[in-house]
C-alpha positions as CSV (number, residue, x, y, z in Angstrom):
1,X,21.2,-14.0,-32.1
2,X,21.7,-10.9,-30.2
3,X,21.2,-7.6,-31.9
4,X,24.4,-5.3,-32.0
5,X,23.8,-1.5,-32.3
6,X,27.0,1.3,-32.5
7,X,26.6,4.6,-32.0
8,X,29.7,7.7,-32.6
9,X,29.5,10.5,-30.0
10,X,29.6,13.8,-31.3
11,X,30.6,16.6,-29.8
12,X,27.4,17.7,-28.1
13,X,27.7,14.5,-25.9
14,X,31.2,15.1,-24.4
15,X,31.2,15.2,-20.9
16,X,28.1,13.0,-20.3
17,X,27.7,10.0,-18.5
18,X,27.5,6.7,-20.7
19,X,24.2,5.6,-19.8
20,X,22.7,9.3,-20.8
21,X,24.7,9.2,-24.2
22,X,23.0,5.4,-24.7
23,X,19.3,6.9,-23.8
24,X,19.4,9.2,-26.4
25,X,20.0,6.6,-29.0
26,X,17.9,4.1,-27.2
27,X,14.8,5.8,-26.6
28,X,13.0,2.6,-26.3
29,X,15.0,1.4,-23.5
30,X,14.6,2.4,-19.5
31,X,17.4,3.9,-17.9
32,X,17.7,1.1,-15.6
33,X,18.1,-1.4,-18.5
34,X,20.5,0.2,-19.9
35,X,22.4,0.6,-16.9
36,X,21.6,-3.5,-16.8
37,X,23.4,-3.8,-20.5
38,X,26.3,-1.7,-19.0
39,X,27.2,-4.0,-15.7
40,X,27.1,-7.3,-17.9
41,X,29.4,-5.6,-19.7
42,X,27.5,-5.6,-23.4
43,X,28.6,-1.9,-24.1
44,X,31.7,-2.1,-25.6
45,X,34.6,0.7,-28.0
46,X,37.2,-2.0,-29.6
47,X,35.5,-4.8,-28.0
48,X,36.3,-3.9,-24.5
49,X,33.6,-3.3,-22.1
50,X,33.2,0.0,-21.2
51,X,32.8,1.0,-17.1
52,X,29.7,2.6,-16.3
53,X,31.5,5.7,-15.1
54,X,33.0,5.9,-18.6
55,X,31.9,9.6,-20.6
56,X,32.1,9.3,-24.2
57,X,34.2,11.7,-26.5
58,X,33.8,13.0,-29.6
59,X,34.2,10.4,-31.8
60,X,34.1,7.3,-30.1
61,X,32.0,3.9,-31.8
62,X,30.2,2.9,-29.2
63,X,28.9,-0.8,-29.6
64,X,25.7,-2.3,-27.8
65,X,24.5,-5.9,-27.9
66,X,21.0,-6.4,-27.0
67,X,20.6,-9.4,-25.5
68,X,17.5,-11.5,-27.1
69,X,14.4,-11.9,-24.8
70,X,14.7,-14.0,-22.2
71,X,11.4,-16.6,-21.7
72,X,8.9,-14.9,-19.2
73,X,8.8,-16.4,-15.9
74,X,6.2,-14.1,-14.4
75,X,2.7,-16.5,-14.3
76,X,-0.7,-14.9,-15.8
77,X,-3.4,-14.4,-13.4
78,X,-6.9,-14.0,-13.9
79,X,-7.4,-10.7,-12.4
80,X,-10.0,-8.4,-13.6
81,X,-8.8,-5.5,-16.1
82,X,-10.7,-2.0,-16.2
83,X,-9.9,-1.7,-20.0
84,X,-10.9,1.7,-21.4
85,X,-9.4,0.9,-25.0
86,X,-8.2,-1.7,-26.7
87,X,-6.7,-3.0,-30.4
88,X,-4.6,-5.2,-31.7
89,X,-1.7,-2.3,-31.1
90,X,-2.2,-1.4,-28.3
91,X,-4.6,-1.1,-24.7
92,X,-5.1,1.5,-22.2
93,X,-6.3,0.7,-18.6
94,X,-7.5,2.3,-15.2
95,X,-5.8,0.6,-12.8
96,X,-6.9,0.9,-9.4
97,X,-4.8,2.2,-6.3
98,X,-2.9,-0.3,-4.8
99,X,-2.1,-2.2,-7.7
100,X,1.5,-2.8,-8.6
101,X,2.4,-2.1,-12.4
102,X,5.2,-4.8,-12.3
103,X,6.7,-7.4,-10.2
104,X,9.6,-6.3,-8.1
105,X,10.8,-7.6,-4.5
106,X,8.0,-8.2,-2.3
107,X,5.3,-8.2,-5.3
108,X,5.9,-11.4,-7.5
109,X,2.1,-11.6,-7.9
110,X,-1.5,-9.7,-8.1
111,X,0.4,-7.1,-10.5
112,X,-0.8,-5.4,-13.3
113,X,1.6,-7.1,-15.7
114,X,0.1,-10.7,-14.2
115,X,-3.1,-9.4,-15.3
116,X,-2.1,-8.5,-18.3
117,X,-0.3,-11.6,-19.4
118,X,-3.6,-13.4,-18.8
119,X,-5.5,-11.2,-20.6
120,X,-3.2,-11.2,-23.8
121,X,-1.0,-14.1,-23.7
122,X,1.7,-13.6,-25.8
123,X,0.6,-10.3,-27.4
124,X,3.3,-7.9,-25.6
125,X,5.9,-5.7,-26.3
126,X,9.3,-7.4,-25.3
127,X,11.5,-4.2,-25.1
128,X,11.4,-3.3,-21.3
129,X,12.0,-7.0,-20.9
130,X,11.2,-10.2,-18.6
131,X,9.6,-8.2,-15.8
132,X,8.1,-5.5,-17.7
133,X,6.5,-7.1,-21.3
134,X,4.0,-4.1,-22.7
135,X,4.6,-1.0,-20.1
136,X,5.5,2.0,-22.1
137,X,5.2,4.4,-18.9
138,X,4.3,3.5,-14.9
139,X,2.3,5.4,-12.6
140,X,2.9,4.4,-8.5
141,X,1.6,1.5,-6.9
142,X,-1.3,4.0,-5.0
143,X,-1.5,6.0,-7.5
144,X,-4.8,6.0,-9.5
145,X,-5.8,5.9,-13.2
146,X,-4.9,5.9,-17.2
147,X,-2.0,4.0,-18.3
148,X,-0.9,3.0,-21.7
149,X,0.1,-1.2,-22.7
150,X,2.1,-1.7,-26.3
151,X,1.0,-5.3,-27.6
152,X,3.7,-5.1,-29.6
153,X,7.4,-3.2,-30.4
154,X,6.4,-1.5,-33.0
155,X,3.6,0.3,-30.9
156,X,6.0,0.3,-28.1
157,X,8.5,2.1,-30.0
158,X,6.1,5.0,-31.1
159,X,4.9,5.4,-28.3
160,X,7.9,5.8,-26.4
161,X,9.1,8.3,-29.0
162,X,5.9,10.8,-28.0
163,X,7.1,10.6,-24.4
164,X,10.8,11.2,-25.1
165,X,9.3,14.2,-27.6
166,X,6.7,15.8,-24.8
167,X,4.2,15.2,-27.5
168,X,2.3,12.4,-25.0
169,X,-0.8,14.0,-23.2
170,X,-0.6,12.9,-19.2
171,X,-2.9,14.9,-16.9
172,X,-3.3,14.2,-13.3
173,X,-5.4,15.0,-10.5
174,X,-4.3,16.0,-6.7
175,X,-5.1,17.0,-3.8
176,X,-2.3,18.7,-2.0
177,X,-1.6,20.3,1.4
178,X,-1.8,24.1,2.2
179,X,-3.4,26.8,-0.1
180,X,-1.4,27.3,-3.3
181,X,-0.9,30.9,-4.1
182,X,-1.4,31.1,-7.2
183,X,-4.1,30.2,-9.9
184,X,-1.5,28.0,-12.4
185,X,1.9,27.3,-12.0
186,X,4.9,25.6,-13.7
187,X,8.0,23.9,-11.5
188,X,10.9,23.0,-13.7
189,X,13.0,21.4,-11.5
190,X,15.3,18.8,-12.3
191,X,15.2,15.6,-10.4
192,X,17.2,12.3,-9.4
193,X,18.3,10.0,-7.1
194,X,18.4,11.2,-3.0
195,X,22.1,10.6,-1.9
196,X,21.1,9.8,1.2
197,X,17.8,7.5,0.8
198,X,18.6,5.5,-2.7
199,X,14.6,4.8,-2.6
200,X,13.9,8.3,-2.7
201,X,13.4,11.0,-5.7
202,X,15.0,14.7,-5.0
203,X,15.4,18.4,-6.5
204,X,19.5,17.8,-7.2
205,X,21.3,19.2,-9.6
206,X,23.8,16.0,-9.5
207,X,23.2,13.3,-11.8
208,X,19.9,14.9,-12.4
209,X,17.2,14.9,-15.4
210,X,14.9,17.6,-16.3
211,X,11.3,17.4,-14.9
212,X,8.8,20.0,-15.8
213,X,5.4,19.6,-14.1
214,X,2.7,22.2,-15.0
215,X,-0.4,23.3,-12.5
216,X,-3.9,24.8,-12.2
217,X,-5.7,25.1,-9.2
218,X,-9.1,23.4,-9.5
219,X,-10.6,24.1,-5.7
220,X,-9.1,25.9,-2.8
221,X,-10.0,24.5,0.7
222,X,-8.9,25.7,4.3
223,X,-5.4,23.9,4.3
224,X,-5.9,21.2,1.1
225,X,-5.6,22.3,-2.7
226,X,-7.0,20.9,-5.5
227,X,-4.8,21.0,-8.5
228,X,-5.1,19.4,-12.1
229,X,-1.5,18.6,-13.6
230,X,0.0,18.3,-16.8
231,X,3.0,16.2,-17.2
232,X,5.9,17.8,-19.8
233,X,8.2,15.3,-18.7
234,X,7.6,12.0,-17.1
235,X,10.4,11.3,-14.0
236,X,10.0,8.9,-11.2
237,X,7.7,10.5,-8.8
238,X,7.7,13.6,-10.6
239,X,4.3,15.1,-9.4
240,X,4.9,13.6,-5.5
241,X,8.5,15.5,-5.6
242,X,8.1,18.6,-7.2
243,X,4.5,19.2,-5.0
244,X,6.9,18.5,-2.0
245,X,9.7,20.9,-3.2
246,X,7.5,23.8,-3.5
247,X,5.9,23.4,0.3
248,X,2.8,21.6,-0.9
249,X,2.9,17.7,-0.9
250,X,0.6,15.3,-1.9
251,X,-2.2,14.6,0.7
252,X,-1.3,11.4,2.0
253,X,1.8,10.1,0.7
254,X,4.0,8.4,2.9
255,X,7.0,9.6,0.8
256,X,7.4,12.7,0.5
257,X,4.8,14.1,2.6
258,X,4.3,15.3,6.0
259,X,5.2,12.3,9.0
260,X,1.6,12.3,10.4
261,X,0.0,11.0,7.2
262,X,-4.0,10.9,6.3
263,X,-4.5,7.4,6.6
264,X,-7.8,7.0,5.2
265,X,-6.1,7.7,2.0
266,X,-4.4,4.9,2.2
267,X,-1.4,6.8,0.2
268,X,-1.0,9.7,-2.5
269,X,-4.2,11.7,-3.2
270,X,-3.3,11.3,-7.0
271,X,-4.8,10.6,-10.3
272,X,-3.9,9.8,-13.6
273,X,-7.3,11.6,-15.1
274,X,-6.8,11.9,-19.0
275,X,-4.2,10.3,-21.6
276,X,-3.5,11.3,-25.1
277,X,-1.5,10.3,-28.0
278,X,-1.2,9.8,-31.9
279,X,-1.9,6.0,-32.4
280,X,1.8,4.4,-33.4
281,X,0.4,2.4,-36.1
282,X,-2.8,4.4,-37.7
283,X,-1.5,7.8,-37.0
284,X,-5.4,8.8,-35.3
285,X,-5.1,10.9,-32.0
286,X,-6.8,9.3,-28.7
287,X,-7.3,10.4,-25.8
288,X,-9.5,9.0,-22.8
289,X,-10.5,10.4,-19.5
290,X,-11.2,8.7,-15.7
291,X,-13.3,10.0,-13.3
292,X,-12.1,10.8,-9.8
293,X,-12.3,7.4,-8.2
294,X,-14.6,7.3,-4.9
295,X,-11.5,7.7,-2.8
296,X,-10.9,11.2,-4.3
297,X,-14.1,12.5,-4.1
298,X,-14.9,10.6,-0.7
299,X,-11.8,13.0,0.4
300,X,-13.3,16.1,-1.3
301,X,-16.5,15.6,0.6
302,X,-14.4,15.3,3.5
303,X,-12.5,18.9,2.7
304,X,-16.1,20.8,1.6
């Protein structure tokens, strides 16, 4: 039977949009789902679906039905897993650059998540649903490095709470263009959607979220930095966008960089170097650590 949730909006959430009022009391749930439970008309006041435009007032009882996992048709393949951790909770893995984290159009196969399903059958979270069974956070498709897989909701539910709380340690790696003034850095910008590329990430202020990326410079080279960052909040493409909106993008992203792109990178000079987080179930703190993969430090060479 489907699960039904209802929420009242207090004052504080007049004036926001329905699918940020239901991510507050969802934390478990992507935006993108929610906005999923919204079109097929599962959010409800009175037992009327509510449009997606709809902003809650004070007062209103909100009603959600969660829809009960749907069968995975994703297939499990027998592709090899860096696994740098792993319990019966929880596992953490490097994944290589080029590796998708989940099917999507184009990439039905040779994903992380196929891997994964091979590797522990039925032992995965089911909250981010069909496509997405385990995957707490993503990093890019050539993006490098640490990533975090719930084996069950319990984990995944913890876990996601640390994110939504800043609490979850996520330090990356780049290598940027142009010489970055100064030593460390913070850019709180807030990010979205680009109105005019829907595929795209931007600095808006419209339908916006806050992003928060802090910097230290590791290396300074004749027209490349080297920076380590630390992740306050975790947007899509955070690190790519806010590198970009402050003059110094990501060496070799296709994106948001410059149009004449390194190609030997074969896309975004960025690592996911160290992860850290109180364990959901035994309440230990882990964190692990990757080393630059050849890639990186091939570039480095390159730039010394």
């Amino acid at each position: 039977m489907p699960e039904r949730m209802e929420f009242t909006a207090l004052p504080e959430d007049a004036g926001g949009r329905l699918d940020q009022f239901l991510a507050k009391k969802l934390p478990d749930k992507s935006r993108s789902a929610i906005q999923k439970l919204i079109q097929e008309g599962r959010v409800c006041m009175a037992d009327k679906p509510l449009p997606k435009n709809y902003r809650p007032k004070p007062g209103d009882q909100v009603s959600v039905e969660i829809p009960d996992p749907v069968e995975l048709s994703v297939d499990a393949e027998p592709i090899p897993l860096a696994i740098v951790y792993e319990d019966k909770d929880l596992l953490v893995v490097n994944k290589p650059k080029g590796m998708v984290v989940h099917p999507a159009a184009g990439n039905y196969s040779g994903t992380l998540v196929n891997a994964l399903l091979h590797h522990c059958g039925d032992s995965l979270s089911g909250i981010n649903g069909v496509i997405r069974p385990g995957i707490v956070h993503r990093i890019d498709k050539d993006t490098s490095g640490l990533l975090i897989v719930a084996k069950n909701d319990a984990a995944h539910q913890g876990l996601a709470q640390q994110i939504k709380e800043h609490s979850f340690t996520r330090e990356y790696e780049a290598v940027v263009y142009g010489r970055v003034k100064d030593d460390e850095g913070t850019v709180n910008l807030p990010i979205g959607r680009c109105p005019s590329d829907r595929k795209k990430m931007c600095v808006t202020e419209k339908n916006s979220r806050p992003a928060v990326t802090h910097y230290r410079v590791v290396e300074r080279y004749s027209q490349f930095t080297h920076l380590r960052l630390r992740l306050e909040t975790g947007r899509t493409h955070q690190i790519r966008v806010h590198m970009a909106a402050i003059g110094h993008p990501v060496a070799g992203d296709p994106v948001y960089g410059p149009k004449k792109i390194i190609k030997s990178l074969c896309g975004q000079c960025l690592h996911a170097r160290k992860i850290g987080f109180v364990h959901p179930v035994t309440g230990a703190y882990l964190e692990f650590t990757s080393p630059l993969p050849a890639y990186f430090t091939d570039f480095l060479k390159t730039l010394r």
